[in-house]
N, C-alpha and C positions, 0 to 999 in steps of 0.2 A: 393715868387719868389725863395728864397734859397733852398726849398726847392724842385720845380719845377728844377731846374739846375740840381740837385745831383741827382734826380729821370731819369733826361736827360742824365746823363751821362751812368747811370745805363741802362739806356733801350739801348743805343748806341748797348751794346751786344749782343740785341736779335734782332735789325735791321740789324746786322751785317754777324748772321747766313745764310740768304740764300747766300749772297756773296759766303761768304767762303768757303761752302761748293762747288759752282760751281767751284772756282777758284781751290781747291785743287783737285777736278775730273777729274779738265784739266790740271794739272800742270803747274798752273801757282802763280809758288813756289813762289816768289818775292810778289805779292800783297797781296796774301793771305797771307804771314807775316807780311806786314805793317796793314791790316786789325787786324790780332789779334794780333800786338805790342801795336796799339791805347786800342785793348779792354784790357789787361792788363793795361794800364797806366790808363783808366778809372776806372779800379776796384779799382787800388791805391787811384785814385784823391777822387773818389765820399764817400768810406768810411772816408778819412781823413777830406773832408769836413761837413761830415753831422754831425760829432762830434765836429769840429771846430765850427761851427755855430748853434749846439747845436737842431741838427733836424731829431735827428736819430727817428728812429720810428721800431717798432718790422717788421711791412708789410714791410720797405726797408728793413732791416736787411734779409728777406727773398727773396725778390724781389734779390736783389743783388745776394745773393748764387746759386739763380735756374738760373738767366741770366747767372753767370759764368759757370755753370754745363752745361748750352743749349748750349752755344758759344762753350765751350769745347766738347761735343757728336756733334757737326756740325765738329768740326775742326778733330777729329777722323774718322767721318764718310766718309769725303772727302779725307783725310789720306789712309783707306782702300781700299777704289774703286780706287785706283792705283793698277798698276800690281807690281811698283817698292819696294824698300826692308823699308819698313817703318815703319815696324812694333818695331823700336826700337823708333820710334819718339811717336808712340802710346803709349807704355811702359812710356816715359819720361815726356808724358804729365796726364798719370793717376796714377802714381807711389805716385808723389806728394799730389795729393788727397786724395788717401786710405792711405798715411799716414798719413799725418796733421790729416781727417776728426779722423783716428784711436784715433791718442792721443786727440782727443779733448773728445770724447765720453770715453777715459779711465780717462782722469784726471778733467772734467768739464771746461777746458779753453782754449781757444784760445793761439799755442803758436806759437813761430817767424811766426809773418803775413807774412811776404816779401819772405818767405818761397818759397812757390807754385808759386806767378808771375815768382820771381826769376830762377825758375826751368825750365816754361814756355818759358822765354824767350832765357834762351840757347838750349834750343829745338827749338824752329824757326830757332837760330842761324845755327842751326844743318842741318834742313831739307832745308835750304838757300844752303848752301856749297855740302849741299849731302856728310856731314860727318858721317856714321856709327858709325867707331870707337869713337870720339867725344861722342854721343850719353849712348855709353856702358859705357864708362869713368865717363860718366854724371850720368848714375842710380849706377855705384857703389859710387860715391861720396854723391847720397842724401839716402844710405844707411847706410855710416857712421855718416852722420849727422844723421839721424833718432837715431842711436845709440848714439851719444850723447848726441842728445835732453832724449833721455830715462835713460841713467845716467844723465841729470842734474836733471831731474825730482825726479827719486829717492831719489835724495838728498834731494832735496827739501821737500819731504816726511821723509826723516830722521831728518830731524830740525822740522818739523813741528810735529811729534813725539817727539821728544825731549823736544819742548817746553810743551807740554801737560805732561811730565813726570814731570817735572820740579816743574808744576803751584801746579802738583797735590802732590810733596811733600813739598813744600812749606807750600800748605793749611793743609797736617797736621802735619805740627812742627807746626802747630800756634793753633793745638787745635783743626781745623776741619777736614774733611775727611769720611770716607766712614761710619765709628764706632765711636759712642760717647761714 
């Protein structure tokens, strides 16, 4: 049953798509962001549940990432078949992904989850108001984060070198190491 929930919350995004996409063809800016405000909050709820309850599985873990990627290529495509200026809401809603996905495939981990929804949702906010500037404000800000997500990383990489420096002269003041 738990795990049927968190699979339900999951699919929510890909039943979600045709909506969205009509609502944002027609601008009809207002529903088509409570449609994908709910699918953000689901992508929060379902992953923190299936770890809480201990029923993640690889197939969700995937399931998850292609509904978020479909809901999002519905929400852009609806985005573009406007004539209006939106192409900076496009930007704000894929900017986030090519970054996270970047650092995850350079350093092997997942880092600030809350990252992307977070992003997402002031881009709604954005395309709500029919704030532009907003928008721009928005991609230069999750460009310094990305830069500092990328010095923390390094650092992290500098201790985790360090310690391997460490370990290895340690092992040979004590007699072992690379030359006996």
């Amino acid at each position: 049953m738990k795990l049927f929930l968190v699979s339900l919350l999951t699919a929510y995004r890909l039943m979600a798509v045709p909506a969205v996409v009509f609502l944002l063809s027609n601008e009809h800016w207002m529903f088509a962001a409570q449609l994908l405000l709910i699918g953000v909050i689901t992508d929060l709820i379902d992953g923190f549940l299936a770890r809480l309850w201990s029923v993640s599985t690889t197939y969700g873990s995937v399931f998850d990432t292609q509904s978020d990627r479909i809901l999002l290529a519905g929400a852009v495509f609806g985005i573009l078949t406007t004539s209006n200026m939106y192409l900076w809401a496009t930007l704000g809603l894929l900017v986030p992904i090519w970054l996270q996905d970047y650092v995850t495939l350079m350093t092997g981990k997942v880092w600030l989850k809350w990252y992307r929804p977070t992003c997402q949702i002031v881009v709604f906010v954005g395309v709500i108001q029919h704030l532009s500037p907003l928008l721009v404000g928005f991609i230069i800000v999750e460009c310094v984060a990305v830069i500092f997500l990328l010095i923390k990383m390094k650092r992290e990489r500098v201790n985790e070198l360090a310690t391997h420096i460490r370990d290895f002269v340690s092992t040979t003041r004590n007699g072992g190491g690379l030359i006996k």
